[in-house]
N, C-alpha and C positions, 0 to 999 in steps of 0.2 A: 479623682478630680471632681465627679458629681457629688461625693457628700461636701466635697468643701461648697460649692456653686449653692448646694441648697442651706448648709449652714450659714451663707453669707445671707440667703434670702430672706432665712428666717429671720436673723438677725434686722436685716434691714425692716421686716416686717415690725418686729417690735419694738425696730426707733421708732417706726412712725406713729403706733398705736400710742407711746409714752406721752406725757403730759407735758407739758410748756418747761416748767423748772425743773424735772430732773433731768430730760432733753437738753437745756441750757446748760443744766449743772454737769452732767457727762460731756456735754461738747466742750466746754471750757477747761472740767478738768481733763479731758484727755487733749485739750493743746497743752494745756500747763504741763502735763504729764511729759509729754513730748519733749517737749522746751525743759524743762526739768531736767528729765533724764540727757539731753543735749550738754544742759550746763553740767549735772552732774557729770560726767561723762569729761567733760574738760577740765572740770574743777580737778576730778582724782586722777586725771590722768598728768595736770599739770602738780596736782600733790606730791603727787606719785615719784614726778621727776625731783619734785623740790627735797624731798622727803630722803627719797635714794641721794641725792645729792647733799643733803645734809648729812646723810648715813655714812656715806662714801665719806665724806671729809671728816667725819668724828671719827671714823675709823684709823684714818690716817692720821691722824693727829693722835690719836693711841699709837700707833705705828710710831711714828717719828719721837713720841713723848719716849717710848718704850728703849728706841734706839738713842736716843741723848741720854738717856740714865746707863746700857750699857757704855755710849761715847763718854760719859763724865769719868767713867770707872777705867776704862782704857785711858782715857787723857793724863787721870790723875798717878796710873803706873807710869806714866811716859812722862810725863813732870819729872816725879821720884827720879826714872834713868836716866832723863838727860840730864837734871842737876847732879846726878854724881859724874854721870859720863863728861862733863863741861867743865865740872872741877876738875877732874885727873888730866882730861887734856890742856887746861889751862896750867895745872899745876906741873902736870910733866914740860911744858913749854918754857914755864919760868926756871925748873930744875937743869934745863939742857940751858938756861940762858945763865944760869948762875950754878956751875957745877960743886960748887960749896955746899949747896945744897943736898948731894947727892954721896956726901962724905959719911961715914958715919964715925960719931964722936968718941974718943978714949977717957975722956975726963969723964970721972964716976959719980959724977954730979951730973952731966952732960946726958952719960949713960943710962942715968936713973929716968931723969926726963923724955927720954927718946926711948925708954922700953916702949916694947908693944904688950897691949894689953888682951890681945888675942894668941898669938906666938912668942914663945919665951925668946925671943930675940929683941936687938938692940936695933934701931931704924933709924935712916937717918934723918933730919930735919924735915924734909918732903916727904917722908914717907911717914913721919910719927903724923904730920898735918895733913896727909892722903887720911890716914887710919881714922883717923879720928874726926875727918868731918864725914866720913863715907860710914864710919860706926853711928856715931849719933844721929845720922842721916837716914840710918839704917834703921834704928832704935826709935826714931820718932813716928818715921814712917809706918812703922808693923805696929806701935803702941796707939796712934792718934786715926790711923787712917782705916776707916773699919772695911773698905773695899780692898785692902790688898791682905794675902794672909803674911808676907814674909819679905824682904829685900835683902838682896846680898851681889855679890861682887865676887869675881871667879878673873883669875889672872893665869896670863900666858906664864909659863916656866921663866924664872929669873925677870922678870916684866914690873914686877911690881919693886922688888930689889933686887940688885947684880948677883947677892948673897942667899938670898932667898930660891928656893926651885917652888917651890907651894905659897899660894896666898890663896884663901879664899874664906870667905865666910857668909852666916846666913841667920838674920833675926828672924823671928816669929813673931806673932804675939804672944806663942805662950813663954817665950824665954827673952822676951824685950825688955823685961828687968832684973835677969839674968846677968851673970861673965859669958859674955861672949866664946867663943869655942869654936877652933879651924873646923871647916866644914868639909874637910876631905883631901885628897892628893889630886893631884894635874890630870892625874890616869884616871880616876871615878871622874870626877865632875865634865873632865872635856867630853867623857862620849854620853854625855845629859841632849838631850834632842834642841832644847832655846839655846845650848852653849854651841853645839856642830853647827846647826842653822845659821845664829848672829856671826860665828868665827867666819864658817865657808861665804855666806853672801854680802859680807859686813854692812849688815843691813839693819834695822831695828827689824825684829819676828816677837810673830803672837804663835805661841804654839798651839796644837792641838788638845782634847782635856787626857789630862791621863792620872792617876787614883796618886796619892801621895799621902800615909798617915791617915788614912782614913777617910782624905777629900778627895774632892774630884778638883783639878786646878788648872788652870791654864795660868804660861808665864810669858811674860813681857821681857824680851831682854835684847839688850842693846850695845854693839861691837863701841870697845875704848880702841881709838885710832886716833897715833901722834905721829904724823912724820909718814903717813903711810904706813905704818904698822901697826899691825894688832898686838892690845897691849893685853886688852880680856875683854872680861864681859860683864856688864851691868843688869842687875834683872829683877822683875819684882813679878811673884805670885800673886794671882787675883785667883780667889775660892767664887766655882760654878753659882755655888749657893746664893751670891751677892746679886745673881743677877733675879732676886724673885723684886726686888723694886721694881719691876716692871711690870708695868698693868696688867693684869691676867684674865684678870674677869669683871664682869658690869652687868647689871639685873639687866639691863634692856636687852644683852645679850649673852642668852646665858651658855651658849655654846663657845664662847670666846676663850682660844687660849692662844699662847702665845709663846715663840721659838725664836734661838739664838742660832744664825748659821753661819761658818766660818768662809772662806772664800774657796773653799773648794764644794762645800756644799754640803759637808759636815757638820752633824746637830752639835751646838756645845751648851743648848739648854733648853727645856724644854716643860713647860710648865703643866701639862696632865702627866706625862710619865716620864720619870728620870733617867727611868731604864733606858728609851730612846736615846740618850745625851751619847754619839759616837758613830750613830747609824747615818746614813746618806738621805740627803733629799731625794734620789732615785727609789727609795725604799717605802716613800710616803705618797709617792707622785706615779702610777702604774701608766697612768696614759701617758702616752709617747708624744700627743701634740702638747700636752697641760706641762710636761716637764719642760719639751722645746722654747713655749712662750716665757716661762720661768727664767731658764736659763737666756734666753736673749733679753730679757730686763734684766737682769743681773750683767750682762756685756755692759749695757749702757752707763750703769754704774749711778742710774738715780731710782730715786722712788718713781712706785707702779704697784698696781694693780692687776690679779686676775684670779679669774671663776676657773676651780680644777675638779677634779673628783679623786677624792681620797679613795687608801685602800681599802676600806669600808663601803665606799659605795655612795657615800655619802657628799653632797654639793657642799666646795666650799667656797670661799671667798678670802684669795689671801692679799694682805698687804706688806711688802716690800720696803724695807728703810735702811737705806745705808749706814754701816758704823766703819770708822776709818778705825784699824787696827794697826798701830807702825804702816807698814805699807803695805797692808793687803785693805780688803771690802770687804767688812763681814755684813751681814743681812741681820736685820731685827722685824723678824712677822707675828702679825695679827690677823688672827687667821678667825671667823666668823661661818658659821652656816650661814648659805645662801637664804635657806626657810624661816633663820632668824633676821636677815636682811628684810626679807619680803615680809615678815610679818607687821611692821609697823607699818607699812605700806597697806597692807591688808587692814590692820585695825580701823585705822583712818579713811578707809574705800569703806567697811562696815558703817560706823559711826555716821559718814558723811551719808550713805545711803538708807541707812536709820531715820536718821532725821531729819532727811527729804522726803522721806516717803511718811512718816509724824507729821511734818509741814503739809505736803501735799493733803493727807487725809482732813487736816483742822482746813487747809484752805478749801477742797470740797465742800465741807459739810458748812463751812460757813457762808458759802455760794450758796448753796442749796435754801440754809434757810433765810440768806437776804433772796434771793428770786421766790421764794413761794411768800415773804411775805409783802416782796413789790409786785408780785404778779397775781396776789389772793383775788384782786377786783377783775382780773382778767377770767375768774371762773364763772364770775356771776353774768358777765358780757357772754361767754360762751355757754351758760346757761338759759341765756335769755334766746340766745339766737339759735339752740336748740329746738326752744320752746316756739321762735316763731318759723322753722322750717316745718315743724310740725304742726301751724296753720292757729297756734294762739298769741294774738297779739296783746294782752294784755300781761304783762311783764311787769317786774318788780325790781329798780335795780337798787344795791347796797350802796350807800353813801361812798363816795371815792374823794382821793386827794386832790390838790390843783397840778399835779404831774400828769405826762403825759397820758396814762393810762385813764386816771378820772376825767380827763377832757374828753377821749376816747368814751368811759362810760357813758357821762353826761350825754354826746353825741349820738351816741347808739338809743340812748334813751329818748331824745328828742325824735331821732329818724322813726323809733318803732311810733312812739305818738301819731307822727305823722302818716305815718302806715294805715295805721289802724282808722283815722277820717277818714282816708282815701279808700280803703275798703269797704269802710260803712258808707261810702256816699254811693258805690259802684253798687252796691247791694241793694239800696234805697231806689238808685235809677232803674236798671236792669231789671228788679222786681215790677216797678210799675210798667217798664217796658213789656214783662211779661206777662203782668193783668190786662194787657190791652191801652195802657195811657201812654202815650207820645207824647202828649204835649205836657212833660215833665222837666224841669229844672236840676242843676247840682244846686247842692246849699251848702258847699267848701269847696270854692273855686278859688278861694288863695292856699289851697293844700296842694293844687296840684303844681309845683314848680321842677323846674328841671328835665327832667328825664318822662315825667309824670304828665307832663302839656302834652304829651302825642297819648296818653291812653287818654284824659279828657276829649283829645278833638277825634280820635276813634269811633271815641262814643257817640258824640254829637253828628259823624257823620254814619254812624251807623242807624243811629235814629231819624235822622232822615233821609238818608236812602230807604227804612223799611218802608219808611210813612208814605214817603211821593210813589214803590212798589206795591203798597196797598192801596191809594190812590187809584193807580192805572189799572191792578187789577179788577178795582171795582165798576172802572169805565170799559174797560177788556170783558169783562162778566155782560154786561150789559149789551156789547156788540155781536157776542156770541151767543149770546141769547136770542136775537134778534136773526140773525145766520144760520140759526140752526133751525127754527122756525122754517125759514124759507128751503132749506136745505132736506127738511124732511117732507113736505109735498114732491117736490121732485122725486126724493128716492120712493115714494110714494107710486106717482104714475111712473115710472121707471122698472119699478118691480114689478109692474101691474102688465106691463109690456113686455118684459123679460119671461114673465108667466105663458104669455102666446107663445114667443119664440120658441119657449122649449117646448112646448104641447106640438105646435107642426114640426120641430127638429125631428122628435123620438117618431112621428109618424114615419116620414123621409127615412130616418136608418132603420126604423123595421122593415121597410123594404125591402132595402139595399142588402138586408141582412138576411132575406127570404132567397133574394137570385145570388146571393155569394154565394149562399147552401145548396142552390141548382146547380151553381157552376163548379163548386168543390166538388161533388158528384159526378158532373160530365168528365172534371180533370180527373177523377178518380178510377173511373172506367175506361178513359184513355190509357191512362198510365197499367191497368188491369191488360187492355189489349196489347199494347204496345210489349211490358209483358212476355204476352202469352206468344209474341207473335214473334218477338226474341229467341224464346225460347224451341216454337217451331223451327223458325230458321235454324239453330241449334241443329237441331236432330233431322234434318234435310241434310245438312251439311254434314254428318254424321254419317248418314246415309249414301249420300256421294263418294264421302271417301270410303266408306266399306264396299262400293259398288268399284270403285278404281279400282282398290284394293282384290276382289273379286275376278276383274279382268286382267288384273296382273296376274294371279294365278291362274287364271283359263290360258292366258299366254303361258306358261310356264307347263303348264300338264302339258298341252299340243307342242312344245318344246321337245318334254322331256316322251311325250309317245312315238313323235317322230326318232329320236336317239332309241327306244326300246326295239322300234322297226327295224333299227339298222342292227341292233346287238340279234334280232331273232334274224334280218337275213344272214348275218354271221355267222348263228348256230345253223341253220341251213346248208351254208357250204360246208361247215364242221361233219355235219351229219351226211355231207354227198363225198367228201375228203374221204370221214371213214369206212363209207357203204365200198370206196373206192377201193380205199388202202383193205377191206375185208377181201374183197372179189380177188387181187391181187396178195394175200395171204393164204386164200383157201388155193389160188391156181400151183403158187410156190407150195403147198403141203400136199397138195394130190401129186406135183412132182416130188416131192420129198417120198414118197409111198407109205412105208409100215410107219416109220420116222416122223412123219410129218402126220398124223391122224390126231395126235392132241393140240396140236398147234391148229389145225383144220378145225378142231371146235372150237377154240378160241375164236377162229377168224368168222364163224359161223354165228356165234355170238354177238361179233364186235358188229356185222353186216345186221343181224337183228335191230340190236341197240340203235343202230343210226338208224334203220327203218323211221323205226318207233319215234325219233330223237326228230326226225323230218315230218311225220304226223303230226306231232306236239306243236313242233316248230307253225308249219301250218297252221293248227289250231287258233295258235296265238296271234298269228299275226293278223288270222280271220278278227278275233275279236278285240286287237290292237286299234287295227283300222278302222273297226266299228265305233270305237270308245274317242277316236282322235275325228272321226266325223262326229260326232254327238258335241265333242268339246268346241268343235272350229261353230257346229252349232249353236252351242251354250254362249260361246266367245261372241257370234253377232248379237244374238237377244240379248246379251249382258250390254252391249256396246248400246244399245240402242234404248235400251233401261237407262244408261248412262247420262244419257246426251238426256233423256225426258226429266231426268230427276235434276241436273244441271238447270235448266230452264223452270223446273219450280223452284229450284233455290232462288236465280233469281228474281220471279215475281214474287218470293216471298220478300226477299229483301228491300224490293220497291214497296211494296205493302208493310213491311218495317219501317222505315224511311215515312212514308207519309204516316203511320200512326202514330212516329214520334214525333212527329211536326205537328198530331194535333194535339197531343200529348203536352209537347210545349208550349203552344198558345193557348190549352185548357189553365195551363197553371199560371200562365202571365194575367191570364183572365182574372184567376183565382187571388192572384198576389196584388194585381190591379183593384178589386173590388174590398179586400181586406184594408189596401191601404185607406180606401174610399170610405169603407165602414170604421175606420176607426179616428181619419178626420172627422165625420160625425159623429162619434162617439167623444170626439175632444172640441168639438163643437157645441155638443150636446152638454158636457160636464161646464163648458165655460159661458152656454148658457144657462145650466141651473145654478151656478158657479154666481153669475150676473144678480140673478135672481134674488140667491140667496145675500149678497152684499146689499144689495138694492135694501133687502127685506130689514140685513143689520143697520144699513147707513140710516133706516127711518128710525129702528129705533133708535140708534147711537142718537142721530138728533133730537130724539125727545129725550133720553136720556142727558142730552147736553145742555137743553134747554131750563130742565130740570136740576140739575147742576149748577147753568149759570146763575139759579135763583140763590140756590146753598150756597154757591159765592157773595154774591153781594150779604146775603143776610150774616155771612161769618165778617167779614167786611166792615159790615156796618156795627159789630161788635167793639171794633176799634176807633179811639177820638183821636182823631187823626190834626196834625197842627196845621193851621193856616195863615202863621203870622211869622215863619219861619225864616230869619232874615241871614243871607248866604256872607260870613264874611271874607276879607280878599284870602285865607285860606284855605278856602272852599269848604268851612265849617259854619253850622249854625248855632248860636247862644240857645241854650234851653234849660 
């Protein structure tokens, strides 16, 4: 999809870059083109119709020509049989109405006259005048009539005479001027297929072809009925061969041939292969719908039309024509390839489109070179206006016709004329405008019409607007000159004043800036005590609770020496228990006697031990009590350590407290005087600040003064107009 988007682009790109007449010439010829193939397009299609429908009806009418040539040839047997079948039934009528007739004669005069010239018998009146107009009847017919090969006459047993069991005969051509000669017995001839057929259905029959002598023949024969009775049979042979009268071929179609079908659907002739002459239309026709349409146009019983496909494969085109055979329908087809149908159709779609497309190319080209030679002066118009986009107006144009386009030239030509005043006058003005002269004139003031009056009055008001702004600035020069004079004594003594200010400013903040530095100081050594005195209190408090802490443990030993008292007077009674239970073990062993003396050192022992055990005990409790007096000791002086170091924490902390309170107002002091120093310090900047403006405003003023002189003198470079008269469009003539 995007190469087409961009081939349409490009495409469209290089209409537009194309030039005027082949532009024209492509747009024109691809409507023609259009429109063209449009008509083309109807013309072959209505050819096309006209063409097939020419085709159609020439075909048909081959068809129908083809089947009147075999109807001539069937009519002309059927002529033959009804003239004899119409005599023998008229004749036998008149014989039954005059039975004299049907005597046969004894008088040998009589008898000579009424021999038959076919059977050595004697016939009688009716029957010598049967014989002999059905012989010469017979004889004319096979000698004169080149579509029949034979005629003859076949009678029922005793039918033709009471005397007679056999009658029958049969000319040829090759023995029509012959003696005639019986053509067989009752028993051969009746089981013949045209004799069974006419007898059984007493009907006129066309037979089927069946080989006879050499030919192939089909016979016409036709029931004699007098009275309701079948008397015989009349019949005349027609040779297959007879039927090549019928058209078979035509250069315009060279595929064309052409078939005789009988009413069963039976070929009985066939003009590419003879061999076919016997085979069935089922045998030629494979498709089941192509045979179906066949055979229901063949019900209807008229001519028709239709497209089959042979057993070759190939498309045909067949045409249908009725031939009346006695009383059946035989068919007579013209049979066509479809691709020879369509080809004249195709020729003529060629040809027409041949030589639309030879047209169209002569009508292009002859567009092409009437637009390039009615458009040749449109090159030099777009050459000229090439030339003046590109800023040169002197142009050159070629002679042109009095048609549209040289009105156009001529026009362009005058316009650029016109151009080119009005630019040299702009150039002329503008110039002097920009040497300095105002008071300048146009000198082609009828050039400017139209569109062109507003850059004239442009101008005009641009020139005096500069003029009367040159003007004012020179009277402006003048008053600023004058201002700036006065402007610069003042910034004069102004600066000269601003000078003092700042001289006693910077005194004033050296001061201030002397006691900020004392009082930074003073804040700084507050902040140093305060501090340090933090930090005291710190370690007071430090000291207090290691002092709490201290008396929490002197509580705790005199606790735990009080508990050690009681655990030694425990070992004391322990040691007065054993002394006991010993005294009371040695009395039980001195009564025990021999028996008890080891048990008696034991208890002599255990009485020792506790001695001992009540000395120690003693001991301890001597030096228990000493250690828990020393501590109840230790416990007051700590308590009273306690309570003294309690009381300097607090006046340390009151001595915290006001150091930080001077701590704090050192530095409000501190913060107070910095702001104070650096309002003078922004005092001080904004009177050097003064100073310095004072110092620029004097000179900007001589500078300005000096200035306004360079004004007027540029100024007065310029000759400025003073006769400049405003008209009601707020322009002035110059």
């Amino acid at each position: 999809m995007t190469s087409d988007v961009r081939v349409r682009e490009e495409g469209e790109i290089m209409f537009k870059k194309m030039k005027l007449a082949p532009k024209l010439a492509l747009t024109i010829g691809s409507v023609l083109t259009v429109i063209l193939i449009f008509l083309i397009g109807i013309t072959v299609a209505m050819s096309k119709k006209a063409i097939s429908t020419s085709t159609f009806s020439e075909l048909n009418e081959i068809s129908e020509s083809n089947a009147l040539q075999v109807q001539q040839i069937f009519d002309e047997a059927e002529s033959v049989a009804l003239d004899m079948q119409y005599f023998l039934e008229h004749s036998f009528q008149k014989a039954s109405e005059n039975p004299s007739w049907n005597v046969i004669p004894t008088h040998p005069a009589a008898m000579a006259l009424c021999q038959s010239s076919i059977y050595d018998e004697v016939l009688t009146s009716a029957g010598y005048d049967n014989e002999v107009y059905l012989r010469e009847t017979a004889r004319s017919s096979a000698s004169y009539n080149e579509d029949l090969e034979g005629v003859g006459v076949m009678f029922e047993p005793y039918k033709f005479q009471t005397h007679m069991k056999d009658y029958a005969f049969y000319v040829s051509e090759r023995n029509a001027d012959q003696d005639i000669v019986p053509f067989g017995a009752y028993e051969t001839y009746s089981k013949e297929d045209y004799y069974q057929i006419a007898a059984s259905t007493r009907q006129a029959v066309v037979t089927e072809p069946y080989e006879y002598e050499g030919n192939t023949l089909v016979t016409y024969a036709s029931p004699v009925i007098h009275n309701n009775e079948m008397l015989g049979v009349v019949m005349a042979d027609i040779k297959v061969d007879n039927f090549d009268k019928v058209e078979t071929t035509k250069p315009s179609y060279p595929s064309m041939y052409a078939t005789i079908y009988n009413d069963t659907g039976k070929i009985i002739y066939d003009s590419e292969d003879k061999n076919d002459i016997g085979k069935s239309l089922e045998e030629f026709t494979p498709n089941q719908s192509d045979l179906a349409a066949i055979k229901s146009g063949m019900a209807r019983g008229i001519a028709f039309q239709v497209e089959t496909t042979r057993e070759d494969g190939r498309k045909v085109t067949r045409f249908f024509s009725p031939i009346r055979a006695a009383n059946q329908t035989w068919w007579s087809l013209t049979a066509v390839s479809t691709s020879d149908i369509d080809k004249a159709v195709k020729t003529t779609e060629f040809w027409m489109i041949f030589i639309s497309v030879i047209a169209l190319a002569a009508i292009i080209l002859t567009i092409i070179v009437v637009l390039r030679k009615v458009l040749g002066p449109v090159q030099g118009v777009v050459k000229a206006a090439r030339s003046i986009a590109e800023g040169n107006l002197n142009v050159h144009f070629e002679e042109a016709g009095d048609d549209e386009i040289g009105v156009l030239s001529r026009t362009f030509e005058g316009m650029t004329a016109n151009l080119n005043r009005i630019v040299t006058d702009i150039t002329y003005v503008l110039g002097e405008m920009a040497d300095g002269n105002f008071d300048v004139k146009t000198k082609t003031e009828e050039s400017y019409v139209g569109a062109y009056e507003g850059v004239l009055s442009s101008i005009r008001r641009m020139n005096t607007r500069l003029s009367s702004t040159l003007s004012q600035i020179e009277n402006s020069a003048d008053l600023v000159s004058a201002g700036s004079d006065q402007m610069s004594s003042g910034a004069q003594a102004l600066s000269q004043g601003a000078v003092e200010q700042a001289a006693s400013v910077e005194e004033l903040a050296s001061t201030i800036e002397s006691i900020l530095k004392q009082v930074q100081e003073t804040s700084g050594n507050a902040d140093k005590a305060k501090d340090q005195t933090i930090i005291s209190g710190e370690e007071i408090t430090i000291c207090s609770q290691q002092m709490n802490d201290m008396m929490e443990a002197m509580d705790e030993i005199g606790k735990k020496s009080a508990e050690i008292g009681k655990i030694i007077k425990t070992i004391e009674d322990i040691a007065f228990q054993t002394n006991i239970l010993a005294l009371n073990a040695a009395v039980e062993a001195a009564r025990a006697g021999e028996a008890g003396k080891g048990f008696a050192v034991v208890a002599d022992e255990v009485r020792n031990l506790a001695s001992k055990s009540a000395v120690a005990s003693n001991s301890t409790s001597e030096l228990i009590q000493g250690a828990v007096n020393a501590v109840k000791k230790g416990t007051e002086i700590a308590k009273e350590t306690s309570d003294s170091l309690q009381k300097v924490v607090e006046g340390t902390r009151t001595v915290s407290g006001i150091v930080e309170q001077i701590a704090v107002a050192a530095a409000d002091q501190s913060h107070s005087l910095g702001q104070v120093t650096v309002g003078m310090n922004q005092i001080s900047s904004v009177v050097h600040t003064n100073s310095a403006t004072s110092e620029e405003s004097a000179a900007t003023s001589e500078e300005l003064s000096s200035q306004a002189q360079v004004l007027r003198n540029l100024v007065g470079q310029f000759t400025l107009r003073k006769d400049a008269k405003v008209k009601k469009s707020g322009s002035v003539e110059f």
